[in-house]
C-alpha positions in Angstrom: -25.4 46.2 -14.3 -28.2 44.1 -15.3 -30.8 46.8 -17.5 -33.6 45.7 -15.3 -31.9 46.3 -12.1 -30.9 49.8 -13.5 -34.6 50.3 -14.1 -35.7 49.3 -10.6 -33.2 51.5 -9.0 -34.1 54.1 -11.2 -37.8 53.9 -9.9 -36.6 53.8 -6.1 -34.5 57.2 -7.2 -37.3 58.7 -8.6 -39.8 57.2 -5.2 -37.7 59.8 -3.5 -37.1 62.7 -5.7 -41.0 63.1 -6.1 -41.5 62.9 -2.6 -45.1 61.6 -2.5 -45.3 59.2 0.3 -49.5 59.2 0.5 -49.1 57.5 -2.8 -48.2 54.6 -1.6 -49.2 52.2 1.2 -46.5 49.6 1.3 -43.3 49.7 -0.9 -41.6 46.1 -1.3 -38.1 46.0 -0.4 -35.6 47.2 -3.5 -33.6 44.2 -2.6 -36.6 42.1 -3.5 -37.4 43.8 -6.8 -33.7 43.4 -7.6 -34.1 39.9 -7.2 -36.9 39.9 -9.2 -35.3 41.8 -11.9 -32.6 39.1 -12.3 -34.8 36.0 -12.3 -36.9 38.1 -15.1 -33.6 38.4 -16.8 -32.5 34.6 -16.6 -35.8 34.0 -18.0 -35.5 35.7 -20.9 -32.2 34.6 -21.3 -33.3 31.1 -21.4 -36.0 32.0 -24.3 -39.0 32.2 -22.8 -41.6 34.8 -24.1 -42.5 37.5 -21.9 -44.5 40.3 -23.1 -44.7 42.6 -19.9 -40.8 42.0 -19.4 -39.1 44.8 -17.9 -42.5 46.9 -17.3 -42.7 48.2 -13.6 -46.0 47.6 -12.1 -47.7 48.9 -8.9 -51.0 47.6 -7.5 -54.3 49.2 -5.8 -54.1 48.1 -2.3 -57.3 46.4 -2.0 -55.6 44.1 -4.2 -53.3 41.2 -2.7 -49.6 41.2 -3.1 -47.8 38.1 -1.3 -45.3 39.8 1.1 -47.2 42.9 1.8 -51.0 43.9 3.8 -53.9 43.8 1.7 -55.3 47.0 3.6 -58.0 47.8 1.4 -57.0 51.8 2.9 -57.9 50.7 6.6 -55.0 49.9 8.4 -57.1 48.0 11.3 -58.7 45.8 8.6 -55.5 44.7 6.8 -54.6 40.3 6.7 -51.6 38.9 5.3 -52.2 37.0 2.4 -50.3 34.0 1.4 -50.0 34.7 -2.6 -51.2 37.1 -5.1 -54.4 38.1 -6.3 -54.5 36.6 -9.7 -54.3 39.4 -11.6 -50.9 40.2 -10.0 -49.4 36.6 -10.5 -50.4 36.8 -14.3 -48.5 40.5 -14.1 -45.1 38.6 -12.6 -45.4 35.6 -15.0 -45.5 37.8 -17.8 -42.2 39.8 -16.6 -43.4 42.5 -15.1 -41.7 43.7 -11.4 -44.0 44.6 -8.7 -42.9 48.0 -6.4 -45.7 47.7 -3.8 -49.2 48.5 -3.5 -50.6 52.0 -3.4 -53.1 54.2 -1.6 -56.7 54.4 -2.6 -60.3 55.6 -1.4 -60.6 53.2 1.7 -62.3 50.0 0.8 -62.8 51.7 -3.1 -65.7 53.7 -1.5 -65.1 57.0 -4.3 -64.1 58.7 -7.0 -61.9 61.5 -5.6 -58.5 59.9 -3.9 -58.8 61.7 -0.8 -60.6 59.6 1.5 -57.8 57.3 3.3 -55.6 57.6 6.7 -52.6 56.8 4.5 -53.5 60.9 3.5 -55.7 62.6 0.4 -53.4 61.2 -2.9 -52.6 64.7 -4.5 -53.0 65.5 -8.6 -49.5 64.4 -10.0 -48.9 67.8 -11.6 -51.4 70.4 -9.9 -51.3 69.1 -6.4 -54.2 71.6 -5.2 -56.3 69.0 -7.0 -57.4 66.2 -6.5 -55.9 62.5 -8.2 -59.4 60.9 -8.6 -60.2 58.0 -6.8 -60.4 55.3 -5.7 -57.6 54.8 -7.9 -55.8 57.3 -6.4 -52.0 56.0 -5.7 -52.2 53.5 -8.8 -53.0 56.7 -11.0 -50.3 59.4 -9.7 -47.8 56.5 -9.5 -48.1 56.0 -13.1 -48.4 59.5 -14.0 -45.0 60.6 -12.0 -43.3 58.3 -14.2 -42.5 55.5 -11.2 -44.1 52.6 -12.7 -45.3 51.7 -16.6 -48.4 50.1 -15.6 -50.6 50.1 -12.9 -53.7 48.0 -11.3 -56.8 49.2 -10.2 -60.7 48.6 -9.7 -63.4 50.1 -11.3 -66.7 49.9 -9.7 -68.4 53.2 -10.5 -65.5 54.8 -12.4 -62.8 54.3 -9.7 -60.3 53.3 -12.9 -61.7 55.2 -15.0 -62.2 59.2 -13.5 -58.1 58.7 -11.9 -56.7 58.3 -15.7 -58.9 61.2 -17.7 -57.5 63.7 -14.8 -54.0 62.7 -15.5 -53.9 62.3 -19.2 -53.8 58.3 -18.7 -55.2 55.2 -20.3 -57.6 53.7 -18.3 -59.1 50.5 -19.1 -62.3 48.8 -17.6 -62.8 45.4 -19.6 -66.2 43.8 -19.9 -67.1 42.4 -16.2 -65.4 39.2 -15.4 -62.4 39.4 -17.9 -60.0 39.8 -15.7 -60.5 37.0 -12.6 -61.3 39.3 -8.9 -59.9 36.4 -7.2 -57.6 38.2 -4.3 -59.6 41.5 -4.6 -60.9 43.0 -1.5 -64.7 43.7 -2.9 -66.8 47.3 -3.3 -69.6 45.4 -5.1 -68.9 41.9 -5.8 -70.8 41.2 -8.6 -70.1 45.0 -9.9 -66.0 44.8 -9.4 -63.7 45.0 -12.4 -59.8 45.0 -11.8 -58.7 47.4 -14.6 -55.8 48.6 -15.9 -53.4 52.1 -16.4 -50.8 53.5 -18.1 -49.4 56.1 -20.4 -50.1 54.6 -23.5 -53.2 52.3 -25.1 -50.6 50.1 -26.8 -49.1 49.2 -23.1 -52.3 49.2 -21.6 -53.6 46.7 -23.8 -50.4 44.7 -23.3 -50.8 44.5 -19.5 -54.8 43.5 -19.5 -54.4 40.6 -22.2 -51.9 39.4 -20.2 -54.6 39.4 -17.1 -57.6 37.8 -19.2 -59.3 34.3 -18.9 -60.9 32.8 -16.1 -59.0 31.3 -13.3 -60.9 28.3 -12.3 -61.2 30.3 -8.6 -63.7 33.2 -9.5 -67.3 32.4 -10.2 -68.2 35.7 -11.8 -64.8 35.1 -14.4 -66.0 35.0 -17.8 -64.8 32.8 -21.2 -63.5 34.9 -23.6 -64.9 34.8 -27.8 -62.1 33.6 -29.6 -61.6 37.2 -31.4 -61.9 39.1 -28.2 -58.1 40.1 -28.0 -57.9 41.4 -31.6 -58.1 45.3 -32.4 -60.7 46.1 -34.4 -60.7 49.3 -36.6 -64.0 48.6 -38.5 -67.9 49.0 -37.4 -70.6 45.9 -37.0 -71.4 46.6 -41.0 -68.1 45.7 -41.8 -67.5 50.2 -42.2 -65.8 53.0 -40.5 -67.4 52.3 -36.9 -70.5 54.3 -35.7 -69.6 56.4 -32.9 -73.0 57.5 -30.7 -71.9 60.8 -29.4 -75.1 62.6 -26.9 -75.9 66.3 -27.7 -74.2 69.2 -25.8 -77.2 70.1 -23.6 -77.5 66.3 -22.7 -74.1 66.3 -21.1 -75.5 68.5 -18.1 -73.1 71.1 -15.9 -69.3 70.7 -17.4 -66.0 72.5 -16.0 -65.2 75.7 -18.3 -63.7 74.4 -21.5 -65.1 70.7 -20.8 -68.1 70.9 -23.5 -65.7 72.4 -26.0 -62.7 69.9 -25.4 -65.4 67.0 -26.0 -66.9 68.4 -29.2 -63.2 68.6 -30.5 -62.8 65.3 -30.1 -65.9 64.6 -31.5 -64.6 66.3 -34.8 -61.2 64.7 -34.1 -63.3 61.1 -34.7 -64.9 62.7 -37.7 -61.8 63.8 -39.1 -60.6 60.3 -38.9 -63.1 58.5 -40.4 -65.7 58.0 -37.9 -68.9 58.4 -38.4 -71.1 60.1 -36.0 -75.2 59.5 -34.6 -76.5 62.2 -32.1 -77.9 60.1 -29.0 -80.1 60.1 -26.4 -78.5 58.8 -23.2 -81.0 59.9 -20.2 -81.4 55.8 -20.0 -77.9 55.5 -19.2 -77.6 58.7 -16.6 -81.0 57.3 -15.3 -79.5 53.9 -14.4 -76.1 55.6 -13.5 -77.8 57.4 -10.2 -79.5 53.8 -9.5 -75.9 52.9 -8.6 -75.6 55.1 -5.2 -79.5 56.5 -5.0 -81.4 52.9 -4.9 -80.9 49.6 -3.2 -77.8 48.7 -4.9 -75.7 50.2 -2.7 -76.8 47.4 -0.4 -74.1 45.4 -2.3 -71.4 47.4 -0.4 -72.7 46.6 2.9 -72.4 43.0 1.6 -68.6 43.5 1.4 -67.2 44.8 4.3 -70.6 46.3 6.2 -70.1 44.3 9.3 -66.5 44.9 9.7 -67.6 48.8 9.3 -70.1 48.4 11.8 -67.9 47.1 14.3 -64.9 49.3 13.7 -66.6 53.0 13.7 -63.4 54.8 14.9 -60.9 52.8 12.4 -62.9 54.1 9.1 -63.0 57.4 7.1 -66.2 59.6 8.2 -67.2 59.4 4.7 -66.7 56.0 4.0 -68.5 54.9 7.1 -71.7 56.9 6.7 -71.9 56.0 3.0 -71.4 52.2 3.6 -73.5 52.2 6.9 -76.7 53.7 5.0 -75.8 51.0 2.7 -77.5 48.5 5.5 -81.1 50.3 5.3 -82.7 49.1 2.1 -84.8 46.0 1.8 -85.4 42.7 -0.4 -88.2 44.2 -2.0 -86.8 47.3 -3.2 -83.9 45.5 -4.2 -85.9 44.2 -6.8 -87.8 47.0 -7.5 -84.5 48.5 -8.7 -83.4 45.7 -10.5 -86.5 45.5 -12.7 -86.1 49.4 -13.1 -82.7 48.5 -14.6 -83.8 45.9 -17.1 -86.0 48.6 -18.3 -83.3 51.4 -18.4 -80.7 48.7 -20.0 -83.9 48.2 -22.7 -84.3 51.8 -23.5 -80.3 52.6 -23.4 -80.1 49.3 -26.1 -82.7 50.8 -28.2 -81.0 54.6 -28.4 -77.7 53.0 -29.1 -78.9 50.8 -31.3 -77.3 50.7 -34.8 -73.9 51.7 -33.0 -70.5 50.5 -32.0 -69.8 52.8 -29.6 -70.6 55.8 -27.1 -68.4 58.5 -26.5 -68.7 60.7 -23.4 -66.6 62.6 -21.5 -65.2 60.7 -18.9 -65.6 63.0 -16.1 -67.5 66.3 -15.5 -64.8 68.7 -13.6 -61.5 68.8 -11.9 -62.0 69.1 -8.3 -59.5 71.4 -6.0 -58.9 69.5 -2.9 -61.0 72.4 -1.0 -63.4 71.5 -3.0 -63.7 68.0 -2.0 -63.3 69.0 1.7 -66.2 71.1 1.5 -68.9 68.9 -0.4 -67.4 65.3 0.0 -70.3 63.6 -1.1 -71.9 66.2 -3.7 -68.3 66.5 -5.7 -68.0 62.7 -5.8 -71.5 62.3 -7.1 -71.1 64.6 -10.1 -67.8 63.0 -11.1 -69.8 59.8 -11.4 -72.2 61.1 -13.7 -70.6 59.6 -16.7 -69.2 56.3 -15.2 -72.0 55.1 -12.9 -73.8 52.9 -15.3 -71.2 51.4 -17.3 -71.0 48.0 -14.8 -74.5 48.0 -14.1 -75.0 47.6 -17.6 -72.5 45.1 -18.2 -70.9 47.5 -20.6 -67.1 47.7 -21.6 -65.3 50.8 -21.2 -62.0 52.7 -22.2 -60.7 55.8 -21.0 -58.1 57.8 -22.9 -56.6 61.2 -23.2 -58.4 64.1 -25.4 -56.2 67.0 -24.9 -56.4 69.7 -22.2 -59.1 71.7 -21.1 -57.8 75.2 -18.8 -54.3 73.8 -19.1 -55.5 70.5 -16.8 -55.6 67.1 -18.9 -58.8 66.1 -20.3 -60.0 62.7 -20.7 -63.1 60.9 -22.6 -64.4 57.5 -22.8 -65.6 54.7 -25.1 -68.1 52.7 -23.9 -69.7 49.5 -25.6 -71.4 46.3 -24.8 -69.6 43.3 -23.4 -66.9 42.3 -24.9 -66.7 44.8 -27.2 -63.0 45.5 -25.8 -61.4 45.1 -28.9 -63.8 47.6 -31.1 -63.5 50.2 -28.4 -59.4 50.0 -29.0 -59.7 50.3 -32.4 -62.2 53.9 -32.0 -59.4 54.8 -29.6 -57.2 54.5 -32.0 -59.1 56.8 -34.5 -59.2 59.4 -31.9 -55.5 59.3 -31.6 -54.4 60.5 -34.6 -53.3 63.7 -35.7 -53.1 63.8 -31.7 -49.7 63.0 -29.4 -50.6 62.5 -25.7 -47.5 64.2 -24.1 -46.0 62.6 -20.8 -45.8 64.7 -17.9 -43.0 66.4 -18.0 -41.2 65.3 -14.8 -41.5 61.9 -16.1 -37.9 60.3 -17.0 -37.6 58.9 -19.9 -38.5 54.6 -19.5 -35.8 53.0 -22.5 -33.0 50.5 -22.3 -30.6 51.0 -24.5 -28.4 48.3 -26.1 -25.7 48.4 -28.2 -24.9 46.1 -31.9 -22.4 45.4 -33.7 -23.1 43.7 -36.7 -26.6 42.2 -38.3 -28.5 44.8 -36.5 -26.5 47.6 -37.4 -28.1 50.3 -39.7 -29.1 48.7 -43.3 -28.0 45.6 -42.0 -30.5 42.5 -42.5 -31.6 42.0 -38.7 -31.9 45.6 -38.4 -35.9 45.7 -38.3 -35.9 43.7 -35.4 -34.9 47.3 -33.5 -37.3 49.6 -35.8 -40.1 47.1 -35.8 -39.7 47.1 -31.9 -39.5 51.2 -32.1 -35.7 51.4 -31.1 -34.3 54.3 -32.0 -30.8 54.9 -32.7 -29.0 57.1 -30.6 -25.0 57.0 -31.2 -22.7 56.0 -33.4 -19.1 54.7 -30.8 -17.0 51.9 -30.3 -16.6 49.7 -28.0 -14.2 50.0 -25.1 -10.3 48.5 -26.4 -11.3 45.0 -25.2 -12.6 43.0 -26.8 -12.2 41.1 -30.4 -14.6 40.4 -33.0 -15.3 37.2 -34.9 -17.2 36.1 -38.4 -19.5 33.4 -37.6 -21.0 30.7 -39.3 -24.3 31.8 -39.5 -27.4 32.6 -41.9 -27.9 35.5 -42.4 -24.0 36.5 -41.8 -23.0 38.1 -38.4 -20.1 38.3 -36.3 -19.3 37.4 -32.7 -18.4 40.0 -29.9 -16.2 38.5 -27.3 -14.2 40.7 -24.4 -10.8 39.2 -23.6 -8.1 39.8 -20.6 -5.6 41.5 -23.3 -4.9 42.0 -26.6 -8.6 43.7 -27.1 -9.3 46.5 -29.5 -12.1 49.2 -30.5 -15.1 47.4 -32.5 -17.5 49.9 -34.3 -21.0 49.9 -32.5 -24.3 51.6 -32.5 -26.8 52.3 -29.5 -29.7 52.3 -29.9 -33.0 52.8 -27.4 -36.3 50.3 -26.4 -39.0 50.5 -24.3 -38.5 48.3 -21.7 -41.2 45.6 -23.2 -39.9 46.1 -26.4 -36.1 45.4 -24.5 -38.0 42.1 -23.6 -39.3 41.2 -26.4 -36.4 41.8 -28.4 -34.4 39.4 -26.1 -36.7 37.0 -26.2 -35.8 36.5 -29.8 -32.6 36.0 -30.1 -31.3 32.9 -31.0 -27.8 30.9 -29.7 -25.3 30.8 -29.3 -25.9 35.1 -29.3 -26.3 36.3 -25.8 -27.6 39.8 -24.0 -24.7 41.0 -21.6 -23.3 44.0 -20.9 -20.7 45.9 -23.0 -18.1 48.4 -22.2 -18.5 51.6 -24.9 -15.3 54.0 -25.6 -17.0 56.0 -23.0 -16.5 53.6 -19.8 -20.6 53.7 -19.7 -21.7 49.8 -19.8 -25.3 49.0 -21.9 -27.0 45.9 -22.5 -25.2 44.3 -26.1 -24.3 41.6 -28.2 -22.3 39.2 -27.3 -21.1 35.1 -28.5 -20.6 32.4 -26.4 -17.4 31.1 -26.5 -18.4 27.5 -27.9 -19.5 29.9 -31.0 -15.7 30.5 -32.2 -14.7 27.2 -33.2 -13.6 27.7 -36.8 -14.7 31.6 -36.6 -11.9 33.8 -38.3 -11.1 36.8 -36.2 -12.0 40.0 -38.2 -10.3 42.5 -34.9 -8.3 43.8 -37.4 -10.8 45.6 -39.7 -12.5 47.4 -36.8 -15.9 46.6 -37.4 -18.8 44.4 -39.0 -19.6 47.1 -42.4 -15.5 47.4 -42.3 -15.1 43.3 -42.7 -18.1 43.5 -45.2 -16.7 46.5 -47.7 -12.9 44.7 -47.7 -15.0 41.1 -48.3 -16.2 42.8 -51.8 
């Protein structure tokens, strides 16, 4: 079996053991994800470069998906579109296999997951909580281990609040990076389609394969030509300056919360960082602009009318927020927006002579009760932190710091535009000395493949496993079928070949990839070697090394020594 099929049908399995239908609102059809997993695999095949190969993928689902509604969470407003949202064609031309589109805070109006007929999107672990929103389904798919990667929108956190309460990466990119072409709006000019997973390295992977205008979206930006690149030092060329806000400034936190920040705090410290005590009231001035002044008119904009017309199709919540959304006028408008210029002037000034903010991401964990009780108060407060961040034109990055009362706690980076790549390399800081552990129903998401020769242990191809971060797992031997051949080739390796009769055991090692790694790893190598499956001593088949048949002419057959380091210690 194809190792991309196995890990599709290993995601459908795991769809049904977890038994969370409200995260999802359509699934695509396993028979089309198959198909995609063997046109992904007849790519690489053929050589071409794909660095999300392999990666499962789900998308928000005010995002468009050819094949499936674009609901936006409201089943009466749902079309049909006729090809993907740009973000999610870049995902499939860079390999990665779509399962369908997931459930989310109807038309991205929240922060808490639970505002959608398709049901409230439970916490992944503690499912008295709730996910965060809007992100909701995106978030809980990831964190349950479904899918590597998932796509969201971040208007006033919605991308951001969804990955600190799970543990996950959570990446809002300077506005316009990533094209909103396809994307059901919240705030048009506000919108950012952002990016989760488990894992900043994979994160990363997925958004630079989404970057770069599109031709299509007027508010898509051109990338500086450094933008992509990781950077691990400050402005002044040092350990970067982190702006961190003092304790009393952060306002009302969960138990725990302060304490879990000012660890990571010393965390940064203890990693080279170098810390400046803050004042951000600017930025938690502008942050209540977002939902307390006229801006909020900008949701109206989106899909007011269609509110307005359809009272009985739309979440109470939803409707009263976006139907207030109608009352405020041109003039204050503006009033708000030059309030803004001079928040944005006074946030500039207190961060000045830093590379980056850290703040908690969120402010509590909500209990679904909770939520029920004070829908509009509980999603305020988790804002409190995330609110300003677009209407600043600001970059963002949210990532794992720990636990706080045995619930995942997350904190943020925040930066100007296009300071994407600076905000990685802080994130990076805070990650040492500090292993962000999966949860724990999560299967393990590797392919493993089996050599027999160059890439064996001490052998000279080897470091194309380890420099991938394969892992050997078993030492074996194949099944009794096939034969084994010295090639031609610089640097020397043999030729694996299964035949009808006359086969024997060949000494082989497995070892274990991520699935991008997998992809990667294909990707590079070169004829006549080929990726097929191969029969162990076991009767279990794995993804291997094996020679196209053209390969042999003139090869000597080496069967007889049992191996590659066999044929090698007898050749002196």
């Amino acid at each position: 079996m194809n190792a991309l099929v196995e890990r599709v049908e290993a995601a459908y399995a795991r769809v049904a053991e977890v038994d969370r239908p409200e995260v999802w609102i359509d699934l695509r059809a396993r028979a089309d994800v198959l198909a995609d997993a063997d046109e992904v695999t007849r790519r690489l095949e053929a050589g071409e470069e794909l660095p999300l190969a392999g990666l499962l993928a789900a998308v928000k689902g005010n995002i468009d998906v050819a094949g499936l509604p674009t609901t936006a969470g409201c089943p009466a407003f749902a079309y049909s579109p006729d090809r993907d949202a740009t973000a999610v064609a870049r995902l499939r031309a860079a390999g990665a296999l779509v399962l369908g589109t997931t459930n989310l805070d109807q038309f991205a109006t929240g922060l808490v997951g639970t505002r959608s007929p398709y049901g409230a999107v439970r916490h992944a672990t503690a499912p008295e909580r709730i996910s965060g929103g809007s992100s909701s389904g995106s978030a809980v798919a990831v964190a349950l281990g479904i899918v590597d990667v998932a796509l969201g929108t971040d208007t006033a956190g919605s991308g951001r609040v969804p990955a600190a309460l799970h543990g996950l990466v959570g990446i809002k990119a300077t506005r316009g990076v990533v094209p909103a072409t396809g994307v059901v709006p919240a705030c048009r000019s506000l919108d950012c389609v952002t990016v989760l997973a488990r894992d900043l390295a994979t994160a990363r992977r997925a958004l630079l394969s989404l970057a770069g205008p599109d031709g299509v979206d007027p508010l898509a930006r051109d990338l500086p030509p450094d933008w992509h690149a990781v950077r691990g030092a400050g402005s002044d060329g040092g350990p970067p300056v982190v702006a961190v806000p003092a304790p009393e400034a952060l306002g009302p936190l969960a138990p725990g919360w302060a304490e879990a920040f000012e660890a990571a705090v010393d965390r940064l410290v203890r990693a080279g960082a170098r810390v400046r005590r803050v004042d951000i009231g600017p930025l938690l001035a502008a942050a209540r602009l977002l939902y307390e002044g006229a801006f909020v008119a900008e949701r109206y904009a989106a899909v007011g009318e269609f509110v307005a017309s359809h009272p009985d199709a739309v979440d109470p919540v939803v409707g009263a927020i976006i139907g207030r959304a109608a009352a405020p006028l041109a003039h204050e408008l503006f009033a708000d927006m030059a309030r803004l210029d001079e928040l944005g002037l006074a946030a500039r000034s207190a961060l000045a002579g830093t590379d980056a903010l850290l703040l908690p991401t969120t402010t509590r964990h909500p209990t679904l009760a909770e939520v029920g009780a004070n829908p509009v108060g509980v999603n305020s407060d988790l804002g409190r932190f995330t609110n300003f961040a677009n209407l600043l034109d600001m970059s963002a990055l949210a990532v794992p710091a720990g636990e706080a009362d045995g619930l995942p706690f997350g904190v943020q980076l925040v930066g100007p535009a296009f300071s994407d790549g600076l905000l990685a390399g802080v994130a990076e800081l805070l990650a040492e000395g500090h292993v962000a552990v999966p949860p724990a129903s999560a299967p393990p998401v590797v392919v493993p493949i089996a050599v027999v020769g160059a890439h064996l242990s001490g052998q000279p191809l080897n470091h194309q496993l380890v420099d991938r971060g394969g892992r050997l797992v078993a030492a074996t031997t194949t099944a009794p079928v096939y034969r084994l051949f010295a090639l031609d080739t610089t640097p020397a390796k043999p030729g694996l070949v299964r035949v009808s009769d006359g086969g024997a055991p060949i000494e082989a090692e497995v070892w274990e990839l991520t699935p991008a790694g997998f992809g990667d790893f294909v990707a590079s190598v070169p004829a006549p070697m080929t990726i097929g499956k191969v029969l162990l001593a076991d009767n279990t088949e794995v993804s291997g090394f094996l020679c196209e048949p053209a390969a042999l002419d003139g090869a000597r057959d080496i069967t007889a020594s049992g191996g590659w380091l066999a044929h090698l210690a007898a050749r002196g």
